[in-house]
MIVO-132166 format. One line per 4 residues: for each residue y, z, x of C-alpha. Coordinates in nm, 3 decimals. Each point is the difference from the previous one (the first is absolute). Layout:
% MIVO-132166
Y/Z/X; ...
% end
This chain:
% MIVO-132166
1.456/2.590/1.121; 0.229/-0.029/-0.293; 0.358/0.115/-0.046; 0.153/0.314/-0.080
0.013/-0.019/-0.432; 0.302/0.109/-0.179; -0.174/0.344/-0.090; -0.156/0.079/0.340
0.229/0.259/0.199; 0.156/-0.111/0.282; -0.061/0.294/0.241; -0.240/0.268/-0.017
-0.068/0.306/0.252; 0.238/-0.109/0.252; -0.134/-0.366/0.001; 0.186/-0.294/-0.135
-0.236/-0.238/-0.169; -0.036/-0.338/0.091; -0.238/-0.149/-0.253; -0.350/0.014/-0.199
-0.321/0.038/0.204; -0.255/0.045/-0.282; -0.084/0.164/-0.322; -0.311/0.167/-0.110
-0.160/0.233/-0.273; 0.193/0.287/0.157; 0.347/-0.140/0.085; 0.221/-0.219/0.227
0.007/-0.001/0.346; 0.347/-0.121/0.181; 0.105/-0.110/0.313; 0.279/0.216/0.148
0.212/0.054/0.305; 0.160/0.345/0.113; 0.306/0.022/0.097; -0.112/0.019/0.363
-0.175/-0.348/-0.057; -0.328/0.103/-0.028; -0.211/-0.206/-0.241; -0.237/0.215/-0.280
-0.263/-0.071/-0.265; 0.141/0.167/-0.263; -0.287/0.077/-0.332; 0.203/0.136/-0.293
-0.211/0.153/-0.275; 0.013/-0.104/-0.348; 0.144/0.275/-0.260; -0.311/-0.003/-0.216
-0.136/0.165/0.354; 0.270/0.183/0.069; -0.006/0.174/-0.333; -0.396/0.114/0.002
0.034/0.316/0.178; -0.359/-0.053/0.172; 0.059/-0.288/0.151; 0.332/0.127/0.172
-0.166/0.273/0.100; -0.321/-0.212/0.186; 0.313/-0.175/0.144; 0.173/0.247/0.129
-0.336/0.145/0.179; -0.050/-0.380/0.155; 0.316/-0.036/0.097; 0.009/0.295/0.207
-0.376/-0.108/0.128; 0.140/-0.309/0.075; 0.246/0.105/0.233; -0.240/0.227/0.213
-0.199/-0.397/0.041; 0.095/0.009/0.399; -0.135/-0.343/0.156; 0.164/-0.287/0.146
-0.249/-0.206/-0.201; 0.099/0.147/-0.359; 0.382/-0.164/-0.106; 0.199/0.415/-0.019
0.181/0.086/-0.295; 0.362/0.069/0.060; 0.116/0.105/-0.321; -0.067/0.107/-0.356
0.133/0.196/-0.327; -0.290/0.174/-0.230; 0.247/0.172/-0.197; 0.260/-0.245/-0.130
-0.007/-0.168/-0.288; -0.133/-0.295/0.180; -0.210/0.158/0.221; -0.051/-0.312/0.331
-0.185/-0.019/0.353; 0.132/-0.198/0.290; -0.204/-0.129/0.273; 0.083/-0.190/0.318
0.043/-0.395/-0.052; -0.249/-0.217/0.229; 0.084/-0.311/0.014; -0.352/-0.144/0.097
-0.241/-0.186/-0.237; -0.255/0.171/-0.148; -0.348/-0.067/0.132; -0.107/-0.217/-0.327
0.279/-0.201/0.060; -0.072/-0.056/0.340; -0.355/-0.072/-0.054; 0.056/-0.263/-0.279
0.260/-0.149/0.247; -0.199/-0.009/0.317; -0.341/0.071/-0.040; -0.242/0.269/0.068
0.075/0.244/0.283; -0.222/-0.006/0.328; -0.250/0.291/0.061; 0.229/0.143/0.226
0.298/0.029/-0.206; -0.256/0.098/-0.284; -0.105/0.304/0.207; 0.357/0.124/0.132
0.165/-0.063/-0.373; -0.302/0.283/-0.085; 0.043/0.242/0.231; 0.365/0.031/-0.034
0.011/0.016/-0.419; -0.321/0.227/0.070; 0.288/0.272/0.213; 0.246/-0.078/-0.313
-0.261/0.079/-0.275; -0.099/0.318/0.251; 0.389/0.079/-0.029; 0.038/-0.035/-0.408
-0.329/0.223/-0.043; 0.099/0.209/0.247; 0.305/0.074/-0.241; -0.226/0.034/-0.286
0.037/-0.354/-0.162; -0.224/-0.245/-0.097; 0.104/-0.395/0.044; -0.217/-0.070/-0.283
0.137/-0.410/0.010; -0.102/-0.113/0.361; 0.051/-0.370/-0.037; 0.152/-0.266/0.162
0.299/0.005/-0.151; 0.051/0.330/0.107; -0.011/-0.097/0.383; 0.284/-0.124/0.159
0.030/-0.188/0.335; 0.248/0.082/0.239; 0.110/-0.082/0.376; -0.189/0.350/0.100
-0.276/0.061/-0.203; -0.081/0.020/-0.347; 0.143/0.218/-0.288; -0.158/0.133/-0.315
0.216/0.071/-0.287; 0.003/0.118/-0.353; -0.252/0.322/0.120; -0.053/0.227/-0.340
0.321/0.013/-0.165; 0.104/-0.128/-0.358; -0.333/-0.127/-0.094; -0.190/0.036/-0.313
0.093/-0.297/-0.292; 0.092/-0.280/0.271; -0.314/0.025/0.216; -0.264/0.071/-0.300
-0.184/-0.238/-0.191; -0.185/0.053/-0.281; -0.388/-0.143/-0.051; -0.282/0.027/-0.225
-0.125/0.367/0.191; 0.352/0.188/0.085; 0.301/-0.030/0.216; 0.004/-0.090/0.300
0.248/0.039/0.266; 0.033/-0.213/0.279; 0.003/-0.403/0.055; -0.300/-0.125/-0.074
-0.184/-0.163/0.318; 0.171/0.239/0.192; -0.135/0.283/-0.152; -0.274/0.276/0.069
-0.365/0.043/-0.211; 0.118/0.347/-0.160; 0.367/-0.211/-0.104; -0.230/-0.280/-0.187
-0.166/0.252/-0.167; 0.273/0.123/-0.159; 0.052/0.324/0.202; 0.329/-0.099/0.110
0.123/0.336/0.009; -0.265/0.149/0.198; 0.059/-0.219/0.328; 0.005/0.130/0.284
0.060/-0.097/0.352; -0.296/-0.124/0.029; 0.118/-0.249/-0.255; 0.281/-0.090/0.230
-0.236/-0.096/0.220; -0.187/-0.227/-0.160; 0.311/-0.195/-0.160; 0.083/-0.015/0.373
-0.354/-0.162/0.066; 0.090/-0.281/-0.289; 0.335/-0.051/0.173; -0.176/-0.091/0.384
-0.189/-0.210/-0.146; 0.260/-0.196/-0.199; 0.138/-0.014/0.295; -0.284/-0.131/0.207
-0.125/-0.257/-0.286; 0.329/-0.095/-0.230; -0.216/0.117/-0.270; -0.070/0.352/-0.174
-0.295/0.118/0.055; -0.140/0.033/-0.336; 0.156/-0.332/-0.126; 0.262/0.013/-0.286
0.007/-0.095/-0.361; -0.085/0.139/-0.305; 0.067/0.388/0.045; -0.326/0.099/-0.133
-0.198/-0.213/0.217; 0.212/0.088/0.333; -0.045/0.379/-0.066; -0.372/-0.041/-0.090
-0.008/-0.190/0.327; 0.179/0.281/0.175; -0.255/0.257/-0.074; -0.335/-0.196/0.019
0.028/-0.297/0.244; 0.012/-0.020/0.331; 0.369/-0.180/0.131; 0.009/-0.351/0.087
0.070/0.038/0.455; -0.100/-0.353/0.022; 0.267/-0.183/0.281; 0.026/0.351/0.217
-0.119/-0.130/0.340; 0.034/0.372/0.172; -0.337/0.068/-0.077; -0.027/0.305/0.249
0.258/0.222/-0.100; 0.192/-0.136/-0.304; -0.268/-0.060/-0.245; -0.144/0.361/0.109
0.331/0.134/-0.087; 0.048/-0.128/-0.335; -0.308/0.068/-0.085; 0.047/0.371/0.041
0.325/-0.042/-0.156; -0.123/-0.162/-0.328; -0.301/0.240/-0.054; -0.065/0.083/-0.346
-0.025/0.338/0.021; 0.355/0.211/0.095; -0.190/0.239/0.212; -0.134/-0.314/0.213
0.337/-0.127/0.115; 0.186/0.132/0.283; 0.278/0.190/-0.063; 0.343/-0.129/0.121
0.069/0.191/0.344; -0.367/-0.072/0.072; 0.046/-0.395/-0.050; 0.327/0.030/0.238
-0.201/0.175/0.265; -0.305/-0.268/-0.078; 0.213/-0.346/0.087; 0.045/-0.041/0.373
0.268/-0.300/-0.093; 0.382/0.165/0.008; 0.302/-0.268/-0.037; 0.204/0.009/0.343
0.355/0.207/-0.010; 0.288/-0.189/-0.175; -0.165/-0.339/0.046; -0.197/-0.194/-0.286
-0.256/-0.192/0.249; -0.263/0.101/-0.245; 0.080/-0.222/-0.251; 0.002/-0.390/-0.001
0.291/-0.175/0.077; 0.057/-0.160/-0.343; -0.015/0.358/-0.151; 0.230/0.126/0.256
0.277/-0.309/-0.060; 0.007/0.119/-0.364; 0.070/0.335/0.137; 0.266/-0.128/0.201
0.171/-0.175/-0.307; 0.008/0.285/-0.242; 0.173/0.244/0.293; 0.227/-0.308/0.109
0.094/0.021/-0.388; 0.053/0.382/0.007; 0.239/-0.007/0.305; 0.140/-0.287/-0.138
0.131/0.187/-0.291; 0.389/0.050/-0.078; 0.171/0.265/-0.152; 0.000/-0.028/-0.334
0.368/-0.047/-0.247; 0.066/0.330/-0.162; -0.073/0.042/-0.340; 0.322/-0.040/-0.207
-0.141/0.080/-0.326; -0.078/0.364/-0.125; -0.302/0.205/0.154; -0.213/-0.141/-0.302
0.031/-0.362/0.067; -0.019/-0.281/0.246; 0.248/-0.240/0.032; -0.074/-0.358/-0.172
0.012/-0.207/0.333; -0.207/-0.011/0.328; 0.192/-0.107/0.341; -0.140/-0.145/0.278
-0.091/0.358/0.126; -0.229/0.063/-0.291; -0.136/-0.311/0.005; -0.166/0.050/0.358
-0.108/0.363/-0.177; -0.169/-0.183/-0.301; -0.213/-0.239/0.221; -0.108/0.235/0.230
-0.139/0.245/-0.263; -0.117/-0.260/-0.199; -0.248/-0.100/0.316; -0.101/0.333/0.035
0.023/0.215/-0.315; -0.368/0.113/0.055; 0.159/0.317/0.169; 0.073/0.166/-0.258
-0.114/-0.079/-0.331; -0.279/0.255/0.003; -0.227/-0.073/-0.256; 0.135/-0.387/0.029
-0.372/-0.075/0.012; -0.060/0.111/-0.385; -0.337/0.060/-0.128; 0.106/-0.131/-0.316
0.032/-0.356/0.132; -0.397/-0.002/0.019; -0.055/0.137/-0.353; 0.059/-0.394/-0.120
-0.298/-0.145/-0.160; -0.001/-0.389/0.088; -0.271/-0.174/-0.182; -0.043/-0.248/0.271
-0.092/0.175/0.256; -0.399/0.022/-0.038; -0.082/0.097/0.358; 0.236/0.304/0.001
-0.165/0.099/-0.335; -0.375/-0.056/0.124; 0.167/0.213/0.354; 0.017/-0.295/0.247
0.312/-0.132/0.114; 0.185/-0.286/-0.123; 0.171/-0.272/0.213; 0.234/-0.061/-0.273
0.305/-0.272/-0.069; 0.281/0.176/-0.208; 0.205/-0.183/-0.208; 0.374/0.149/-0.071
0.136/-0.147/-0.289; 0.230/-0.005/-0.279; -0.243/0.001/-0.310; 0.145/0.119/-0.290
0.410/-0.049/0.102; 0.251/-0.274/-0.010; -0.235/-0.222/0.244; -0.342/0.104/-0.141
-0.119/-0.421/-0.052; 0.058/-0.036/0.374; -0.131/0.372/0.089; -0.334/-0.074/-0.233
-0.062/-0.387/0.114; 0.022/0.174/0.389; -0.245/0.260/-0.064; -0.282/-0.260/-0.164
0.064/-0.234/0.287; -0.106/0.299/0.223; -0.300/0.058/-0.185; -0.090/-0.360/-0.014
0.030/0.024/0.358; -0.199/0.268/0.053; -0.272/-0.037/-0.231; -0.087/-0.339/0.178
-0.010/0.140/0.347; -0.259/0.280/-0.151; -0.175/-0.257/-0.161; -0.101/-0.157/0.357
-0.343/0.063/0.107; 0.131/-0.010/0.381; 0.293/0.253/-0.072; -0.002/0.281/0.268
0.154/0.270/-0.245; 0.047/0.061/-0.332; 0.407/0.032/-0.162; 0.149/0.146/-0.294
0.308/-0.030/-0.156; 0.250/0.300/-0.057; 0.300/-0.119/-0.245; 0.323/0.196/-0.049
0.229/0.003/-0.277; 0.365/0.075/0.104; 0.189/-0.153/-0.297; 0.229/-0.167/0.261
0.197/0.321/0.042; 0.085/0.095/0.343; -0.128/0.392/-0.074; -0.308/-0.056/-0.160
-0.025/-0.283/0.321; 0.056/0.269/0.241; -0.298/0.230/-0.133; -0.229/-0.288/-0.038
0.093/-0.090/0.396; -0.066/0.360/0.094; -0.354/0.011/-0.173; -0.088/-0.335/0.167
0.141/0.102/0.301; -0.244/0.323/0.002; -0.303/-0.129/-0.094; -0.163/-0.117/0.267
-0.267/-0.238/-0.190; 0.301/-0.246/-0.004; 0.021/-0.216/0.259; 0.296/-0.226/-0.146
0.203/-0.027/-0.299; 0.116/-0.340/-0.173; 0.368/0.069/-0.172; 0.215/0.143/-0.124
0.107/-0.228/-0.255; 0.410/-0.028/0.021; 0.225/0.064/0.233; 0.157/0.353/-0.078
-0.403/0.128/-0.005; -0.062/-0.124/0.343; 0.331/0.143/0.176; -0.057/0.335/-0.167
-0.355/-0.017/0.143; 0.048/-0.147/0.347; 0.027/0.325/0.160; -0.308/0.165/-0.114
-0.244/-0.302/0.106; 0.209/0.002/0.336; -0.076/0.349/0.061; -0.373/-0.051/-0.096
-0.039/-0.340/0.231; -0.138/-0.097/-0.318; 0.036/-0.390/-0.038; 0.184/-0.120/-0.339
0.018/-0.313/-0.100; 0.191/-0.147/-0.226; 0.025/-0.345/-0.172; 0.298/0.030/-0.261
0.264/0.215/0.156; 0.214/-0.272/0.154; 0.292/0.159/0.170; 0.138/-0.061/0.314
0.205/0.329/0.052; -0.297/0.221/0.104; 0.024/0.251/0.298; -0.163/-0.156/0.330
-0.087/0.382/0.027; -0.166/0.013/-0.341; -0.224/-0.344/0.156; -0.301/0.202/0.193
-0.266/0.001/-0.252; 0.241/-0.238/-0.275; -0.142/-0.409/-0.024; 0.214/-0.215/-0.254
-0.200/-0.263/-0.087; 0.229/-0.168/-0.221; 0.219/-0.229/0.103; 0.336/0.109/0.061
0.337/-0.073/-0.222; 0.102/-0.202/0.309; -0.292/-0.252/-0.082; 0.046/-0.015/-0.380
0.359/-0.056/0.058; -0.126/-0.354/0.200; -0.178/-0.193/-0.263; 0.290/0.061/-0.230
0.220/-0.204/0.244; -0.221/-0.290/0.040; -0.066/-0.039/-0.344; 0.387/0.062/-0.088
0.205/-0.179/0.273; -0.230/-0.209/0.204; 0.066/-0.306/-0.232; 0.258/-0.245/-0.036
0.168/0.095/-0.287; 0.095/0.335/0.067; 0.278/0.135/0.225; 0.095/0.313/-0.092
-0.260/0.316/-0.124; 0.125/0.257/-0.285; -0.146/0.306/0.117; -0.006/0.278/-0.288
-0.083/0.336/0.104; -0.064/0.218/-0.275; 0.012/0.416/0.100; -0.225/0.055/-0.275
-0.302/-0.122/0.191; 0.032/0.208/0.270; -0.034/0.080/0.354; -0.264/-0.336/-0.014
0.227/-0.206/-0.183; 0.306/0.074/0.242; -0.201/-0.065/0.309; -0.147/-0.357/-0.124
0.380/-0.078/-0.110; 0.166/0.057/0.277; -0.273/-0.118/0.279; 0.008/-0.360/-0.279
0.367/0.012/0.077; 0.042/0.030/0.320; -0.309/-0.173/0.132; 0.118/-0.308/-0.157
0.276/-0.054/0.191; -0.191/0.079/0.331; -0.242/-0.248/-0.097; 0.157/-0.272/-0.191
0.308/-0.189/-0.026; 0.070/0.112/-0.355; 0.225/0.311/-0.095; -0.039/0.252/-0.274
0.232/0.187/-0.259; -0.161/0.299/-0.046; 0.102/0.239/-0.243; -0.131/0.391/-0.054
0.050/0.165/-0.329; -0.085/0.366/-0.111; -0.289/0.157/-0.128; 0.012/-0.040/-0.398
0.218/-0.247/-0.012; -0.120/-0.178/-0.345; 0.307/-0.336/-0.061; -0.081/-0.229/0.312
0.131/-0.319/-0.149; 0.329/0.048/0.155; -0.189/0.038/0.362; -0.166/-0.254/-0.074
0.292/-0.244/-0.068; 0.136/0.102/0.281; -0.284/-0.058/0.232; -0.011/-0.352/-0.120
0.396/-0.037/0.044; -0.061/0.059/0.361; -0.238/-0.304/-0.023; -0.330/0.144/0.022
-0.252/-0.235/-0.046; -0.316/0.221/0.035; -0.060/0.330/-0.130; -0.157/0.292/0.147
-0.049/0.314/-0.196; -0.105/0.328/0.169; -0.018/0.298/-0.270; -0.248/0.138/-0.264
-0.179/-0.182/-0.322; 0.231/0.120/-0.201; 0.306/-0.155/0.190; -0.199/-0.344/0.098
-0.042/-0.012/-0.409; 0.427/0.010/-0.024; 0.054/-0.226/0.299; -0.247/-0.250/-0.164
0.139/-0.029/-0.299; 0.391/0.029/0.078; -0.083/-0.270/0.257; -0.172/-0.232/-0.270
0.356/0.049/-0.187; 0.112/-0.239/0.248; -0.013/-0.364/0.115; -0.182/0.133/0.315
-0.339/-0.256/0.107; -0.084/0.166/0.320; -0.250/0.169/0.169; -0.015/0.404/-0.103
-0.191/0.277/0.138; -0.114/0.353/0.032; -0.213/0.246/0.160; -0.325/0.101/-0.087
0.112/0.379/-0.124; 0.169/-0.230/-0.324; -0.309/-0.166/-0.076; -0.179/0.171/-0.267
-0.099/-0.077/-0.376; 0.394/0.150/-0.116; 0.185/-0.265/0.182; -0.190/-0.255/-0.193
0.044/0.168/-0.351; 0.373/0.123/0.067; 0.077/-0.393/0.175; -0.167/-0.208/-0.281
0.014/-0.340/0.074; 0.266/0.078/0.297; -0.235/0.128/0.226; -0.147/-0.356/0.019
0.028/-0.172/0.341; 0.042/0.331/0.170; -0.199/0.053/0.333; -0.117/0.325/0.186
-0.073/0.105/0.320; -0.240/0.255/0.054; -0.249/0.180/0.240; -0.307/0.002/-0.194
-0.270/-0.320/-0.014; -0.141/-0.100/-0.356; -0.317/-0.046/-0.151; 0.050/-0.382/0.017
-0.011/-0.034/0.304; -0.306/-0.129/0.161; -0.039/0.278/0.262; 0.001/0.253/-0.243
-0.318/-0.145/-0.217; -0.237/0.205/0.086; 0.190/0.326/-0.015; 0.089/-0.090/-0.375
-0.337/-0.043/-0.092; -0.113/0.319/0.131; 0.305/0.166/-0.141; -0.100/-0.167/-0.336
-0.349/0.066/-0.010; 0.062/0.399/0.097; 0.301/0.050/-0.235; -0.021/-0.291/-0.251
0.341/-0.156/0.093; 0.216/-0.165/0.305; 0.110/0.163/0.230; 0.388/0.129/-0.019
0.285/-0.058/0.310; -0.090/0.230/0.256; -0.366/0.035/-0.036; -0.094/-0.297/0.215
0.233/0.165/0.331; -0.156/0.339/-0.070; -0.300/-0.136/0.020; 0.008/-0.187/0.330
0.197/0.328/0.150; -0.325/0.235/-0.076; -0.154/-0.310/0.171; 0.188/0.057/0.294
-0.060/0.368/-0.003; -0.340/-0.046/-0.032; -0.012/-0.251/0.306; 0.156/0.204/0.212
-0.225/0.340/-0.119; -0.284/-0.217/0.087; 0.071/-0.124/0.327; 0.032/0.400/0.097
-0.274/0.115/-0.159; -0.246/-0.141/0.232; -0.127/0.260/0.209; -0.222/-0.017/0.286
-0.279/0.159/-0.167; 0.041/-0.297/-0.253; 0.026/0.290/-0.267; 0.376/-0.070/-0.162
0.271/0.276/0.156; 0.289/0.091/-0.180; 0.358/-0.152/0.111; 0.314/0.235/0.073
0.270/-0.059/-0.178; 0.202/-0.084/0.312; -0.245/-0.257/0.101; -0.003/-0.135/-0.377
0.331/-0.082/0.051; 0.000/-0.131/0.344; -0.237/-0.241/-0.133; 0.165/-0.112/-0.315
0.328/-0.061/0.245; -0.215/-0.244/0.223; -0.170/-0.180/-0.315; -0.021/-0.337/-0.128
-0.134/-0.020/-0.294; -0.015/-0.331/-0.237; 0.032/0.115/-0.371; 0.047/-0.221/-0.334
0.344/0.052/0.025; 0.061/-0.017/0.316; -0.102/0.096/0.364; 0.095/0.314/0.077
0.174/0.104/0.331; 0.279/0.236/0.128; 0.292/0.028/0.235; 0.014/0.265/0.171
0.209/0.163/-0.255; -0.346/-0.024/-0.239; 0.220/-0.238/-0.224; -0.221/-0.341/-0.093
0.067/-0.280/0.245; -0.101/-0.226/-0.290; 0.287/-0.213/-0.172; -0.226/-0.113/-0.323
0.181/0.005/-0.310; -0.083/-0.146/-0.353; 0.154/-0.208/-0.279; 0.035/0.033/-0.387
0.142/-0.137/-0.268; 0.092/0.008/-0.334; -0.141/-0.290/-0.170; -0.088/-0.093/-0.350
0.124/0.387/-0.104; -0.199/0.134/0.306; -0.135/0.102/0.331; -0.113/-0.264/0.206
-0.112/0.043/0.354; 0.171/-0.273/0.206; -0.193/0.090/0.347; 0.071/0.111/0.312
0.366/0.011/0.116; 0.109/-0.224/0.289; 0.112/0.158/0.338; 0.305/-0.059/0.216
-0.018/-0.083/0.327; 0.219/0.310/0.086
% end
């Protein structure tokens, strides 16, 4: 969930608003508490709606439908306004996950739950067309899970431009894969209940398989799938009574499908009274921490700005708010599942175009932004990757590559997460590129139990929270900061490091500095001057000097090109012999052109492996002989992490039938926590924080006027 903007309201209807839920085609939704504590979903329409006297009117019919919806199973609306000038609908808050996120988290549901999750959304469907509704958007997403049963949301109301896609033949409303025959059509405004009914039939057996029944994809192929194909049941082991069921459910013809009440009084299986014994335990403890969360909440600091603005800071109160709805936003977004998403054309994805499914590798990365060399040399070392595993006679299954451009800012990151994080062809993503990508995106994969895996963003600060599905295969700042001591104070001629922390490099730069600064003392005999200057800070002669009057007799600088460039050359102003160096984030082709001759003698420590180096000869020839030159940093460490994906993929694919079974997510990443996996760079391990237990770290230099790789670092005892 985000925070409150400066133009959202801060009440509305009686509720005070706590922060961002979601925004779709047709408006923001809100989370809000009444004044008697009560949490709501609060879905605010946008005025382009509000102004088109049709659509207000439809609303106002659907609201008043919706409140006649009388089920336990259906989340009640408790308030609305049709008539203002920002006409809204509140719903009850749940605090449960929503059934996709519970089945990417732990697995496929047993028959049993299966059955009693249908019969009690069947009595909530008979409830909303009962009131004259149509759902229209069964799905997943639109299921929550709660200590006493489940609860479908989002039944009719608000929804024509966020929950329609348009294809080659029409519109058509609905999710695709969770949709009915006459919806794939293009007769989305003819459904029926009937419709309902079948979307319901899609859901079960999401739920039984992990999968959609018609696959996913390209939209065109999914909805030609929906309305000639038979769906995909394979893994259902209730042969007697399940696969019956769905069957009937998933007939292609509306008239052939039970209706609603009839499917409730069909399933013998009812959940037990105020107990959730029907579900597996792992399902049930992530039940148990989303209503800890809720009860957990505090009151929340009143708002001491006007009623059209937040105030700028969050307390600890708010805090609590922001993580719990950020776990479990799913409640009210809606049409948070957009059709939209799917209407991407990705050339790479051949078996979604010929209508197969994909097991597919995604690749998030910056490739057109500030870090594009690094984004673009990580997305060919995937593809190197995978085209030599599908170039094996012996391989079990067949990969493609999805790549993702977000330009290395965090919004664009965020929508690129969410598409990955929906399309179930993915089974992993390698990325994001930097470090302000991959915390914007940390959330979304977490949700999704969709493994990321990234091998350039090198922070230490992440969330243990944000760590479920997250691997850093990098090695940390903590380990780059150790070859700069032994190659700066483990000799005899140096006592004391200068340690020159430039702001202008960043969060990165700061966290190398300081760890090289204190570490040194915890590990040496030696002491350090360090000094810290501001961002933009051009004259650093004078810190300089004065480093060197505190008798300095090694240099480390931890900043940006640009500032490396400066340091080199005011320190070449000097009588100063000694040893100098900085981190890898200065090493580019614009220190040695701003440095000149200065930037001789200077050394580097970095996370990436060269092409020189022996291990890496045969990935350089291959990278050579499919792109006609060396490989850039980066590429080699991409490449052995699709490695390790595609290891650990393997070693679940092998079903007893000896015909290859899909991987969950959640046992993806299970899998990739207990690997070892020996790379060029590197083997590749984790702690159980999915941070890299490996300590390699590489050498350069700047000899001759430039680069030269120097090898692997040496490692402390420590």
């Amino acid at each position: 969930m985000e925070q409150l903007r400066p133009t959202d309201p801060a009440r509305i209807g009686g509720h005070r608003l706590l922060g961002r839920l979601g925004a779709g085609g047709m408006g923001v939704v809100y989370l809000g508490r009444t004044d008697a504590g009560a949490l709501a979903a609060i879905k605010v329409i946008l005025p382009e709606y509000a102004e088109d006297g049709d659509f207000r009117a439809r609303f106002r019919r659907e609201v008043e439908a919706a409140r006649r919806v009388d089920s336990p199973w259906a989340v009640p609306v408790t308030g609305a306004e049709t008539e203002g000038g920002h006409p809204w609908l509140a719903t009850a808050f749940v605090p449960g996950p929503a059934l996709s996120e519970a089945v990417a988290r732990c697995g496929p549901l047993p028959a049993r739950s299966v059955r009693v999750l249908g019969r009690l959304l069947a009595r909530a469907l008979t409830a909303v067309h009962a009131a004259g509704l149509v759902h229209r958007d069964v799905k997943p997403g639109n299921v929550l899970l709660t200590a006493d049963g489940p609860r479908l949301i989002d039944f009719g109301i608000a929804r024509a431009a966020d929950a329609t896609a348009l294809t080659a033949t029409g519109l058509v409303v609905g999710t695709p894969g969770f949709l009915s025959p006459e919806q794939a059509t293009g007769g989305g405004t003819a459904a029926g209940p009937a419709s309902d009914v079948f979307s319901l039939g899609c859901l079960l057996a999401y739920a039984a398989t992990g999968r959609p029944p018609f696959g996913s994809g390209a939209v065109e192929a999914l909805l030609y799938r929906t309305v000639h194909d038979e769906p995909d049941l394979d893994g259902i082991d209730d042969e007697e009574e399940l696969r019956p069921l769905l069957g009937a459910l998933l007939a292609k013809e509306p008239d052939a499908r039970p209706t609603a009440a009839g499917l409730d009084a069909r399933i013998a299986e009812d959940a037990p009274n105020g107990f959730v014994d029907w579900l597996p335990e792992n399902v049930v403890a992530l039940i148990a921490d989303r209503s800890a969360a809720v009860l957990d909440l505090p009151d929340i600091d009143p708002t001491v700005a006007g009623e059209g603005t937040v105030p700028p800071g969050t307390g600890p109160g708010r805090r609590k708010v922001l993580l719990l709805a950020g776990a479990g936003a799913v409640v009210a977004a809606g049409g948070g599942f957009a059709v939209r998403e799917w209407l991407t054309h990705d050339t790479d994805n051949a078996a979604a175009k010929s209508g197969e499914r994909s097991w597919t590798i995604g690749v998030q990365a910056d490739l057109s932004g500030p870090r594009k060399a690094a984004g673009q040399a990580q997305e060919r070392g995937v593809r190197l990757a995978v085209a030599r595993f599908n170039s094996r006679k012996d391989r079990p299954f067949t990969l493609t590559v999805k790549a993702l451009d977000d330009g290395g800012d965090t919004t664009r990151a965020v929508k690129v997460a969410d598409r990955f994080a929906r399309d179930r062809d993915v089974l992993a993503v390698v990325g994001p590129t930097g470090d302000p990508a991959t915390e914007a995106v940390l959330t979304a994969y977490d949700e999704a139990m969709l493994p990321v895996i990234t091998v350039s963003s090198l922070q230490i600060t992440y969330a243990a929270r944000s760590r479920k599905s997250f691997f850093q295969a990098a090695p940390s700042e903590a380990v780059l900061a150790q070859p700069i001591i032994n190659r700066l104070v483990l000799r005899p001629d140096v006592e004391r490091l200068g340690v020159l922390l430039d702001r202008a490099g960043g969060q990165s730069a700061y966290q190398v500095g300081y760890l090289t600064n204190l570490m040194t003392g915890r590990l040496t005999t030696a002491t350090t001057y360090p000094r810290v200057i501001p961002a933009g800070t051009q004259d650093l002669a004078p810190v300089v000097k004065d480093m060197l009057g505190h008798a300095s007799d090694a240099f480390f600088y931890a900043g940006d090109a640009a500032g490396a460039a400066r340091t080199a050359r005011a320190l070449a102003a000097t009588p100063f012999e000694g040893p100098r160096m900085a981190m890898h984030t200065a090493m580019d082709a614009s220190f040695l052109r701003d440095a000149g001759d200065a930037a001789e003698r200077w050394e580097f420590t970095a996370p990436y492996i060269d092409p020189a180096a022996s291990a890496a000869k045969e990935f350089v020839a291959a990278h050579r002989t499919a792109y006609d030159a060396a490989p850039a940093h980066w590429a080699a460490e991409a490449y052995d992490v699709a490695g390790l994906v595609m290891a650990a993929v393997t070693a679940l694919a092998k079903g007893p039938s000896g015909r290859p079974r899909r991987p969950t997510r959640t046992a993806l990443v299970a899998r990739i926590a207990a690997s070892s996996y020996k790379g060029i760079a590197r083997t590749y391990a984790f702690d159980e924080g999915h941070r890299l237990k490996s300590r390699d770290a590489y050498l350069y230099g700047v000899r001759n006027g430039s680069y030269a790789y120097l090898g692997a670092a040496p490692k402390t005892e420590t």
